[in-house]
C-alpha positions as CSV (number, residue, x, y, z in Angstrom):
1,X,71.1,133.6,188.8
2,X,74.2,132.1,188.2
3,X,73.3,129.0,187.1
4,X,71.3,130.7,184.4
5,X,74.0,132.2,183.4
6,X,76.3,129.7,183.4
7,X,73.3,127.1,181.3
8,X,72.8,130.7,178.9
9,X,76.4,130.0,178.2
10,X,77.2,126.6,177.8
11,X,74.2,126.3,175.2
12,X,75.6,129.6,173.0
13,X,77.2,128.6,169.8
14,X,79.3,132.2,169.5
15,X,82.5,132.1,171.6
16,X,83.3,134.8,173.6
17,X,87.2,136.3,173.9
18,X,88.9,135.1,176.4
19,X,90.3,138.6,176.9
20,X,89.1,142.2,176.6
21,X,91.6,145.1,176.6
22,X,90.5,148.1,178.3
23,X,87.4,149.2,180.5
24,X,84.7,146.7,180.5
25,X,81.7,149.9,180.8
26,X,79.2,150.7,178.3
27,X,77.2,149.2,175.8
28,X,78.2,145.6,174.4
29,X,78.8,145.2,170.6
30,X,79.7,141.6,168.8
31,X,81.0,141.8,164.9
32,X,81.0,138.0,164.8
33,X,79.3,137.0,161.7
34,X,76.2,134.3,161.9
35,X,77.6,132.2,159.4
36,X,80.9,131.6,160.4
37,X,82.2,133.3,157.7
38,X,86.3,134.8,157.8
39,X,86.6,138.5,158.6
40,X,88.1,139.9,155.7
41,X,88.2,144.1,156.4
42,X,87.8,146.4,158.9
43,X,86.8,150.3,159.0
44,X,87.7,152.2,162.3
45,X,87.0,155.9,162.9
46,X,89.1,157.9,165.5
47,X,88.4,161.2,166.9
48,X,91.4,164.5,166.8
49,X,92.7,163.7,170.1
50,X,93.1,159.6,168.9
51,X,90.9,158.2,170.8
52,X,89.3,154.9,168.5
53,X,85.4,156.4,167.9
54,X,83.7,153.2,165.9
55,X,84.5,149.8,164.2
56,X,82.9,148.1,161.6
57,X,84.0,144.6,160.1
58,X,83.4,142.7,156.7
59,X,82.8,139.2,156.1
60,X,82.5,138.3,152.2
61,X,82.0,141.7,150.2
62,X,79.6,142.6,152.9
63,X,80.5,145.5,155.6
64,X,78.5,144.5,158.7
65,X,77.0,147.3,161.0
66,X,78.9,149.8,162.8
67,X,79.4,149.9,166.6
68,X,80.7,153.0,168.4
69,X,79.6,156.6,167.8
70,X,79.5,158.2,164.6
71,X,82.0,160.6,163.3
72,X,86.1,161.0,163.2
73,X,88.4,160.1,161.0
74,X,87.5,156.6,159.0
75,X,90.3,154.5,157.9
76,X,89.7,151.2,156.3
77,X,91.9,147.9,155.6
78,X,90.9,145.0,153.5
79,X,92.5,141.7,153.3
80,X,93.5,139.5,149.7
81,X,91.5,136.7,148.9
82,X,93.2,134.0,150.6
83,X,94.6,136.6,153.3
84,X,93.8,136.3,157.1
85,X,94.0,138.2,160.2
86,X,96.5,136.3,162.3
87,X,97.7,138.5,165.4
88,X,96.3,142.0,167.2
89,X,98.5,144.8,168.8
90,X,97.2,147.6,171.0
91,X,97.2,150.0,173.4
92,X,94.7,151.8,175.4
93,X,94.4,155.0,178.0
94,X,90.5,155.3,178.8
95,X,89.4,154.3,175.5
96,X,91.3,152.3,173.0
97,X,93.6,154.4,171.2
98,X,95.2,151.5,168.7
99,X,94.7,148.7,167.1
100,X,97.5,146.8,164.9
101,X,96.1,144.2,162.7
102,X,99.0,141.5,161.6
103,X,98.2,139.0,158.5
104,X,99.3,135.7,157.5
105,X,100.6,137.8,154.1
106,X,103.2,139.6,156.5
107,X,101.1,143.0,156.1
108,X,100.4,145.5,159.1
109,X,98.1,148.1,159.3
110,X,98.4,150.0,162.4
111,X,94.6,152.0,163.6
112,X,95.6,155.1,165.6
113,X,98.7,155.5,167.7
114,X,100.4,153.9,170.5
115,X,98.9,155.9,173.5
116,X,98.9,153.8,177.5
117,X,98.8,150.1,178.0
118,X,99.9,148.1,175.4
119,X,98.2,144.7,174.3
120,X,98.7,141.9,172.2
121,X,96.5,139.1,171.5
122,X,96.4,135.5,169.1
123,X,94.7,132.5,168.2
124,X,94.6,129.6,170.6
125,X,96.1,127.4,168.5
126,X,98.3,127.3,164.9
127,X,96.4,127.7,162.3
128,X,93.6,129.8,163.5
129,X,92.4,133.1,162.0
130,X,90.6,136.6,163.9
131,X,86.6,135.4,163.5
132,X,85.4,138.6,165.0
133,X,85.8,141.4,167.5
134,X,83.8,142.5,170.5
135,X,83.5,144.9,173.1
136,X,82.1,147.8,175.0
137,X,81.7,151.6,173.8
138,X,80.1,155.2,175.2
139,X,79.6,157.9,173.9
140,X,83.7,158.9,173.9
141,X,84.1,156.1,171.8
142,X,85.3,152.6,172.0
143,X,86.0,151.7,175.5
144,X,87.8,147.9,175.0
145,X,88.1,145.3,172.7
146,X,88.3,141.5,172.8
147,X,89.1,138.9,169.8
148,X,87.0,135.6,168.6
149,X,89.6,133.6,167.2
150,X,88.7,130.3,165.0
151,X,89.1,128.1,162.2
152,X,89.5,129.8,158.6
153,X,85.9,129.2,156.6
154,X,86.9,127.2,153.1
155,X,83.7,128.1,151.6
156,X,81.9,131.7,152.5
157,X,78.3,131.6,152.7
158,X,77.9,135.4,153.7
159,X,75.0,136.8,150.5
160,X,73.3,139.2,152.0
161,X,75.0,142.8,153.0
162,X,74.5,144.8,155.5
163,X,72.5,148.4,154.4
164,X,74.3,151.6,155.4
């Protein structure tokens, strides 16, 4: 079984994060887009008591499907043209509770507040920009998160959107 795995693995094309922040329980989500193409927004939703509820990513003008549980406060960030997602701040206490999204632009844009253990993650390497997020959620919300970190895109090929 473990060699299956291990084959399963070495023949993917997506890369997985090296990290995830939080309990790994639940059901798994991926925002990665197909194509390769930059993430260029995000939309999280966070319940009264702060805990993170859903997440939803765009790539292109397209907003990709949501992961999490519906409902809670929705707050969204988009990034400029040339603009990329270059670092990640957090904490979480049961289910994440914040996420801090740092661009190449200087700009911050914090999700939630600063509630238990604190996190921080980057690219591998200089020059590298946030490709995607994944990670596990229940039905209290989003339970961790881990970051796909890769090469900026030149040319996006992302057409066709996603329908809400």
């Amino acid at each position: 079984m473990l060699l299956l795995l291990t084959l399963a693995l070495l023949g993917s094309t997506s890369s997985l994060p090296r990290k995830f922040y939080g309990s790994t329980c639940g059901t798994y989500f991926c925002t990665t887009s197909s194509s390769g193409d930059d993430l260029k927004g995000l939309r999280i939703s966070r319940n009264a008591v702060g805990r993170l509820l859903n997440i939803q990513a765009k790539y292109g003008n397209c907003w990709g499907p949501m992961y999490g549980v519906r409902g809670g406060n929705s707050l969204q960030f988009e990034l400029w043209s040339d603009e990329f997602i270059t670092s990640i701040q957090g904490s979480s206490l049961v289910n994440v509770r914040n996420v801090i999204v740092t661009t190449d632009e200087g700009r911050n844009y914090w999700f939630g507040k600063t509630v238990g253990e604190e996190f921080s993650d980057f690219p591998y390497k200089r020059g590298q920009v946030l490709k995607g997020i994944c990670g596990f959620y229940d039905l209290a919300g989003i339970k961790n998160l881990g970051f796909e970190w890769g090469d900026p895109q030149v040319n996006s090929t992302n057409t066709q959107c996603y329908n809400q």
